[in-house]
C-alpha positions in Angstrom: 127.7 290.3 197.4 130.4 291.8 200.0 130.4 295.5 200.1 133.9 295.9 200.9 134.0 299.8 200.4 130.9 299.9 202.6 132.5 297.8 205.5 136.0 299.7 205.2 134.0 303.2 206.2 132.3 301.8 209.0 135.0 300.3 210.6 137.4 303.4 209.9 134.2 305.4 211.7 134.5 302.7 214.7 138.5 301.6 215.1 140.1 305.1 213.5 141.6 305.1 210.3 145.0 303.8 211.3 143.4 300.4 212.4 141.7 299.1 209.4 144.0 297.6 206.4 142.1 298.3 203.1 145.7 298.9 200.3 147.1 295.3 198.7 150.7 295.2 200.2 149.3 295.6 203.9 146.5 292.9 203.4 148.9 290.4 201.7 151.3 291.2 205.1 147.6 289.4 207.0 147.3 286.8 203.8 148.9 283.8 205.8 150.0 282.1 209.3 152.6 280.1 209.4 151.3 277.5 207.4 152.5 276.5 203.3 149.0 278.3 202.2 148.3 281.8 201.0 145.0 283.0 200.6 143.9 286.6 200.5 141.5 288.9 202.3 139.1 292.0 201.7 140.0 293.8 205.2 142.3 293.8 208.1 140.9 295.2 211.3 143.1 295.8 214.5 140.8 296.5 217.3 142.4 297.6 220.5 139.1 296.7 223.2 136.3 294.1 223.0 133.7 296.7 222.0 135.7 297.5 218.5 135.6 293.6 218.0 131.8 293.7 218.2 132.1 296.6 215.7 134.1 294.6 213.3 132.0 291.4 213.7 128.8 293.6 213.1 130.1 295.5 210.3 131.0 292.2 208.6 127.4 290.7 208.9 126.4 293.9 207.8 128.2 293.9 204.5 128.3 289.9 204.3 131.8 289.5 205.4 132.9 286.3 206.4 135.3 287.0 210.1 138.9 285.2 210.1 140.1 285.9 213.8 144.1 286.3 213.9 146.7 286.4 216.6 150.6 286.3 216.1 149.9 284.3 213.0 152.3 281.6 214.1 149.9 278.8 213.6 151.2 276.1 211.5 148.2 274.5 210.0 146.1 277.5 208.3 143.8 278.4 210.6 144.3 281.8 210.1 144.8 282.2 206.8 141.8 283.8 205.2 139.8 282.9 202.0 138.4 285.1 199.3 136.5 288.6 200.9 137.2 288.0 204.1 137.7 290.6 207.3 140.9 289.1 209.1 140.4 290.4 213.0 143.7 290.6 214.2 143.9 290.8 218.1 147.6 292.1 218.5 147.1 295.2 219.4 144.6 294.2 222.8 147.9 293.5 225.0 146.7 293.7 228.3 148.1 291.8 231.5 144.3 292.7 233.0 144.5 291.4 236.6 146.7 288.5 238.2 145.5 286.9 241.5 148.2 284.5 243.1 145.9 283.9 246.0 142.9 282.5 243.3 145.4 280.9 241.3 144.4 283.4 237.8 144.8 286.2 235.9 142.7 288.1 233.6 144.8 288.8 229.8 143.9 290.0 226.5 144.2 288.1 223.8 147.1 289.7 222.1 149.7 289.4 224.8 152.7 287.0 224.0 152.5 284.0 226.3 156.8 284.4 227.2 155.6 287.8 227.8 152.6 286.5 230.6 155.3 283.8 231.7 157.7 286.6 232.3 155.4 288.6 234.2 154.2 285.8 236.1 157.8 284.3 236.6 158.3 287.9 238.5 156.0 287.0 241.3 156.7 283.0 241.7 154.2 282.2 239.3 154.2 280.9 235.8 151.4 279.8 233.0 152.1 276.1 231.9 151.8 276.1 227.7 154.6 276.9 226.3 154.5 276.1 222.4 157.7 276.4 220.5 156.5 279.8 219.1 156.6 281.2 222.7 158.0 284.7 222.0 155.6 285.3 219.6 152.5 282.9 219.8 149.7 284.9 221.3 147.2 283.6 224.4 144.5 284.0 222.6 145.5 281.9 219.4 146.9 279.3 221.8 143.5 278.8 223.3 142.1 278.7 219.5 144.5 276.0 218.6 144.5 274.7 222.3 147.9 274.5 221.7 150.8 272.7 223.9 154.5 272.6 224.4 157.4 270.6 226.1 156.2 271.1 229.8 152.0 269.9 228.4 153.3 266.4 229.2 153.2 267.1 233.2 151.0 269.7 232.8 148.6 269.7 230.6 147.7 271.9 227.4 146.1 274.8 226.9 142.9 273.7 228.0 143.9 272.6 231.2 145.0 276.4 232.0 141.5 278.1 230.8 139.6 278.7 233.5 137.2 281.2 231.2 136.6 282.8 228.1 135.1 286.4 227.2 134.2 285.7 223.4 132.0 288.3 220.9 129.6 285.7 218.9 128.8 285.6 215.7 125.6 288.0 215.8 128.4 290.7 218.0 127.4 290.0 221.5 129.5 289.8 223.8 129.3 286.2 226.2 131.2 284.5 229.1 131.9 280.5 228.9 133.8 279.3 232.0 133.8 281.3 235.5 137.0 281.9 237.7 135.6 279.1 240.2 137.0 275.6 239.6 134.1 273.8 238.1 131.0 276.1 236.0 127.7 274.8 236.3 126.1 273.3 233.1 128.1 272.4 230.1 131.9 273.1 229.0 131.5 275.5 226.7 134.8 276.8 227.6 136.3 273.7 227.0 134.2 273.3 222.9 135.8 276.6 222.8 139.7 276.4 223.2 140.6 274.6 220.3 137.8 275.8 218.2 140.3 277.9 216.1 137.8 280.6 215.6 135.6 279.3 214.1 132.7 280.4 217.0 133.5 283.7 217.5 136.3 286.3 218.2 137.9 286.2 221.9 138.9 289.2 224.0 139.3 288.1 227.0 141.2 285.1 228.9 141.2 283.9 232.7 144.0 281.4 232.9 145.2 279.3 235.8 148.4 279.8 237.3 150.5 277.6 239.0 153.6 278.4 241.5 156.8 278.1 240.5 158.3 274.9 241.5 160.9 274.9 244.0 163.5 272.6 242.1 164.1 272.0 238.2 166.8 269.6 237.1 167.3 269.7 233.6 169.1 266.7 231.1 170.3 265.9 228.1 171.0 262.0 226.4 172.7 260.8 223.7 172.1 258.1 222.0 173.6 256.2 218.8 170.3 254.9 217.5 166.6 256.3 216.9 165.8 253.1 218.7 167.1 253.0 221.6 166.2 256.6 222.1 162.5 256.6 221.2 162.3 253.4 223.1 163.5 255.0 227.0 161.0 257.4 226.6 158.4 254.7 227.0 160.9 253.1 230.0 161.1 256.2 231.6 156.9 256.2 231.9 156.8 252.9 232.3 159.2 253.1 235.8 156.8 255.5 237.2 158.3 259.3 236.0 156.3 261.8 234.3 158.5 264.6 233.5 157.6 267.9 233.4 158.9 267.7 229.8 160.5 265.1 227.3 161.9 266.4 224.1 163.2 264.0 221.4 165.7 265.3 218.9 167.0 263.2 215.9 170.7 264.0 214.5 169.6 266.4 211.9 167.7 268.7 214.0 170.3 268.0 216.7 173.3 269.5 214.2 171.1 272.2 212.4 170.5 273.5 216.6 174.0 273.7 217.8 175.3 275.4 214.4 172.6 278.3 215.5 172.7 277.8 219.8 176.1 276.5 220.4 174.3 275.0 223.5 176.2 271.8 223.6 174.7 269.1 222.4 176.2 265.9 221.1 176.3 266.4 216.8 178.1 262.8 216.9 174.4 261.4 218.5 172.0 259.6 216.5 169.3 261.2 219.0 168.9 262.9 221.8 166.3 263.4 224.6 165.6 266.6 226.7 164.7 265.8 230.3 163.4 267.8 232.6 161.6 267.2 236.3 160.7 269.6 238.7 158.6 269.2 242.1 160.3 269.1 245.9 164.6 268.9 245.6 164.0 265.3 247.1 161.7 264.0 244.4 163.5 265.9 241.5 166.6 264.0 243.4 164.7 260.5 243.1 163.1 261.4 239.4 166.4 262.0 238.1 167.8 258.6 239.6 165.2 257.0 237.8 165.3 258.1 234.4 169.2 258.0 234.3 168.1 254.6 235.0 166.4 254.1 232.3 168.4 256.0 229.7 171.1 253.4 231.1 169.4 250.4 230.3 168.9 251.7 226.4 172.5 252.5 226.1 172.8 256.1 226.5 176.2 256.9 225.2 176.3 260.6 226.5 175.0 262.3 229.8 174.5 265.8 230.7 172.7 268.0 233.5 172.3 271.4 233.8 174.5 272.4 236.3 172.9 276.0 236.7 169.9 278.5 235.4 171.9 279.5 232.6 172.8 276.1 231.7 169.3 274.8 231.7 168.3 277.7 229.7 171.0 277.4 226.8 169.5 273.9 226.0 166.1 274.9 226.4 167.1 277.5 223.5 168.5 274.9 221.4 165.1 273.1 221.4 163.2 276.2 220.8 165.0 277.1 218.1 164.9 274.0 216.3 162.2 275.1 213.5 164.4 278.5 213.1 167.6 276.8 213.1 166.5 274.2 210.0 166.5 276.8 207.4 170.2 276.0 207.7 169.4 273.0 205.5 166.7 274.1 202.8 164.4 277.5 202.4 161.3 275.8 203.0 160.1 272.9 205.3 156.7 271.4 205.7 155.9 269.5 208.7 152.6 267.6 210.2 152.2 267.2 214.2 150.4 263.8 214.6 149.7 262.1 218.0 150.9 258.5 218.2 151.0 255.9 221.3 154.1 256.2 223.2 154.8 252.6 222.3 154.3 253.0 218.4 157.3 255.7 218.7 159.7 253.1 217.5 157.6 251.7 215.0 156.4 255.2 213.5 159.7 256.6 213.4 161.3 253.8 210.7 158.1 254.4 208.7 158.4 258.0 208.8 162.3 257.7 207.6 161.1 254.9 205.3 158.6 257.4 203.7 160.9 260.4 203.1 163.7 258.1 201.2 160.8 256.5 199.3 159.9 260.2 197.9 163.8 261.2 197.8 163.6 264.3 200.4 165.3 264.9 203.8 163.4 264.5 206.8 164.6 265.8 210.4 162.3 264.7 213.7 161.8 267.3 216.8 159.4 266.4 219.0 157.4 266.2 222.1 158.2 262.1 222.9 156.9 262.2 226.3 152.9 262.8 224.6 153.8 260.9 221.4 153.5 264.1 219.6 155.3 263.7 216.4 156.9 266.9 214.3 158.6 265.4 211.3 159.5 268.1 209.6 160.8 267.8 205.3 163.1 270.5 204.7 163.6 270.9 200.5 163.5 274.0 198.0 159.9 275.5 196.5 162.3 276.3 193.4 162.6 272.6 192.2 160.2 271.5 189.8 158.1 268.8 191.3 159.9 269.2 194.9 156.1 270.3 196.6 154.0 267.4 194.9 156.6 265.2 196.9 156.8 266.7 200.0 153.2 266.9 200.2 152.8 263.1 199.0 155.4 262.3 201.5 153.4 264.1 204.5 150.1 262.4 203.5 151.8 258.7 204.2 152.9 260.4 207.4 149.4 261.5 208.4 147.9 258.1 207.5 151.0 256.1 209.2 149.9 257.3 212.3 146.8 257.4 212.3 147.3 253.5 211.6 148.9 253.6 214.4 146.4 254.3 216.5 147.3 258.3 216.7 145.3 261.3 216.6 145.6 264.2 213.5 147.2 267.1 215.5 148.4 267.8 219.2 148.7 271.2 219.4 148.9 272.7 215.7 145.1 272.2 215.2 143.3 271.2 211.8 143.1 274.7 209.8 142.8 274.3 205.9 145.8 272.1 205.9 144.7 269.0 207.8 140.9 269.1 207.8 140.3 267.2 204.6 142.0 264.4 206.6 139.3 264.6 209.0 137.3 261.5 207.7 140.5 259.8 208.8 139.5 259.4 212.5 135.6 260.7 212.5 132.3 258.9 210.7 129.9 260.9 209.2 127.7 261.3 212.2 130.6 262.2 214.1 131.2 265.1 211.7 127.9 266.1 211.1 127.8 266.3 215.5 130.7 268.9 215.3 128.9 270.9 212.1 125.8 271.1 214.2 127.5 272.1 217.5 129.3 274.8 215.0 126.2 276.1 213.5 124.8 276.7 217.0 127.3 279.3 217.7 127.1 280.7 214.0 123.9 279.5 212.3 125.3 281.6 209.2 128.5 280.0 208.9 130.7 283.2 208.6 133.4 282.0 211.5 136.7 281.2 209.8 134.9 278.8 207.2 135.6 276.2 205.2 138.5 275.5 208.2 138.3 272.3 210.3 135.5 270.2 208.9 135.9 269.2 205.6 133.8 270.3 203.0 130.3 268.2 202.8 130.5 268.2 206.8 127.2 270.1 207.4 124.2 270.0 210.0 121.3 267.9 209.3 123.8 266.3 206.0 126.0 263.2 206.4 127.8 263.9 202.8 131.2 264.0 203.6 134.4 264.5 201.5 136.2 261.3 200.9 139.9 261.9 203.6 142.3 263.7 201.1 145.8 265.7 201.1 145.7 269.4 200.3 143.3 272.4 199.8 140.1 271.5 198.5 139.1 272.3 195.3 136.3 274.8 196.2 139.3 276.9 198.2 141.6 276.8 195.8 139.1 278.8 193.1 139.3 281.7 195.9 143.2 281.3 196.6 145.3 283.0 194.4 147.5 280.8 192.2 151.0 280.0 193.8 149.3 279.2 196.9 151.3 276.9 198.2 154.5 278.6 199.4 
């Protein structure tokens, strides 16, 4: 039984009394992410070094406290939303730019800093950090490397894991441990690599070295209409296919399109079925030569509108249409609910009519924004909690979507990670043994299972067990006796 009153003094005694959330209203503020699911927690603890995150780990095994690590809370799939009495460690507050070394290609942050906020900083000396998710100006470095999460410019580059050179994480028993080095290539196993993407469920990080890159010397920047899905989806496969990878490649269906330039006014086509967002970068004769080509290619699916960024602030209006694309849809119903499954670039045409095909089956609007260059789908169903029976369709709707592509040949998530929302859907793409690997792997890090649980595997997943949940939509039962009741928002 979790001494919660216990807990609360020691980590007042530790953090100060301003940095520990014990009244209802501030705990139901840390009750979420971005997700549909609301759970509920015991504590909130916002610890400002590494040392008060040991403190708040230790105090939890202490009192038998189960640890929820947080960062922005932008995560999408309920990885950080916290079940039953929990103590949510919320890295916000450790906002440090530590150390940046151009001439090693890294820099040292905490967890808490805002990845626009590292790429600004970065951006001031030539440099810049690749990621960059949607959520930019608010996502956090540390929950991108627990959700290993990507963005337009991952198709060139690479995601978050690419970029992670090391990791300074405080385990489940409080100590403090280094996976990765700053040298290219640590001796033994990647252990940095199990962790980004782990979505803390291993331990708590407070420390990141991440690679940097220069800033390349030209950027061209371009935006196509077209008057089908189609023809769209299919010159994102032509543009690969002749021998371009762009640095990004954005695909943008007529809803999503409209819903952005009624926010952004940046210009693009409302008349267009779709669009694509094209952008190279690299020496100003191969941008020249990149550009050549995947006009090319645009012009042999019919592109019935061309545009190119004729300057910084040009490139950067339409960049802020696409980044404001999950903002901007509220324009067409309160709530949306959206899955981000992987499929093969050539299934994009195929996946797409099912996906439209599945949302007039179940009667509800579905807009697509997306990264097309990795085949990382976003369909996102906008409706209204209000309506009676609204959520039981939407959520029917995105299970056909899950298992469309993973018929396909796709992958669960890209970048969003598995949380509570997709990890009963885990059986989808992993055996038993395959699931009962991970669980072990897990409990080697936290033999006591108080890491973020029940998130990821599904429930039955466990070390030395092969009973495993049959694949499923939703929260599992044994979760939803510890959410509180309207927990889908």
């Amino acid at each position: 039984m979790a001494d919660v009153d216990a807990a609360r003094r020691e980590l007042e005694a530790a953090l100060g009394p301003d940095a520990v959330i014990a009244d209802p209203l501030g705990r139901r503020l840390y009750a979420r992410d971005a997700s549909m699911v609301e759970g509920g927690c015991a504590l909130v603890a916002l610890p400002t070094t590494a040392e008060q995150v040991q403190a708040c780990v230790r105090a939890a095994a202490t009192y038998g406290l189960p640890v929820v690590p947080r960062g922005s809370g932008t995560g999408l799939a309920g990885g950080a939303t916290p079940i039953g009495d929990s103590l949510v460690v919320a890295t916000a507050r450790m906002t440090r730019i530590v150390e940046v070394r151009p001439e090693d290609r890294l820099a040292w942050v905490e967890p808490g800093v805002p990845n626009l906020d590292l790429a600004n900083h970065l951006r001031t000396r030539g440099w810049t950090f690749a990621p960059d998710p949607s959520s930019q100006q608010t996502s956090s470095i540390g929950g991108n490397v627990n959700t290993n999460a990507g963005g337009p410019h991952c198709l060139a580059y690479g995601v978050t894991s690419a970029h992670v050179l090391a990791v300074d994480m405080v385990m489940a028993d409080g100590s403090l441990e280094r996976f990765g080095a700053e040298g290219p290539e640590a001796p033994g196993y990647d252990l940095r690599g199990v962790i980004v993407g782990s979505e803390g469920t291993l331990g708590v990080v407070t420390r990141v070295c991440v690679r940097i890159l220069p800033v390349p010397p030209a950027v061209r920047t371009m935006l196509f209409g077209f008057d089908s899905v189609d023809a769209c989806a299919a010159t994102v496969s032509a543009i690969i296919a002749g021998g371009v990878v762009p640095a990004a490649l954005e695909m943008m269906d007529r809803g999503i399109v409209r819903a952005v330039e009624n926010f952004a006014h940046a210009g693009y086509p409302v008349d267009a079925a779709a669009v694509l967002l094209v952008e190279v970068d690299g020496t100003e004769a191969g941008v020249t030569e990149q550009t050549r080509r995947v006009e090319e290619a645009a012009a042999d699916h019919g592109v019935s509108s061309v545009r190119i960024a004729a300057d910084e602030t040009e490139r950067a209006g339409l960049w802020k249409g696409r980044k404001s694309a999950f903002g901007a849809i509220a324009q067409i119903a309160p709530h949306y609910h959206l899955h981000d499954c992987v499929v093969p670039r050539t299934k994009l045409v195929e996946v797409m009519r099912g996906v439209y095909a599945i949302a007039e089956h179940h009667g509800l609007i579905v807009t697509n924004v997306f990264h097309a260059g990795d085949g990382n789908l976003h369909p996102l169903f906008s409706f209204d909690r209000s309506v009676p029976g609204t959520l039981e369709r939407v959520l029917r709707a995105s299970d056909e979507v899950v298992r469309l592509c993973v018929d396909a040949g796709g992958a669960l998530s890209g970048e969003h990670g598995i949380g509570l929302e997709k990890r009963d859907f885990m059986p989808l793409v992993f055996t038993d043994e395959d699931l009962e690997a991970q669980a072990c792997l897990r409990s080697s890090f936290d033999p006591d299972g108080r890491m973020n649980p029940r998130k990821v595997l599904p429930d039955g997943a466990r070390c030395g067990e092969f009973a495993v949940a049959a694949a499923g939509s939703g929260v599992a039962a044994a979760d939803a006796a510890d959410l509180p009741e309207g927990s889908w928002i």
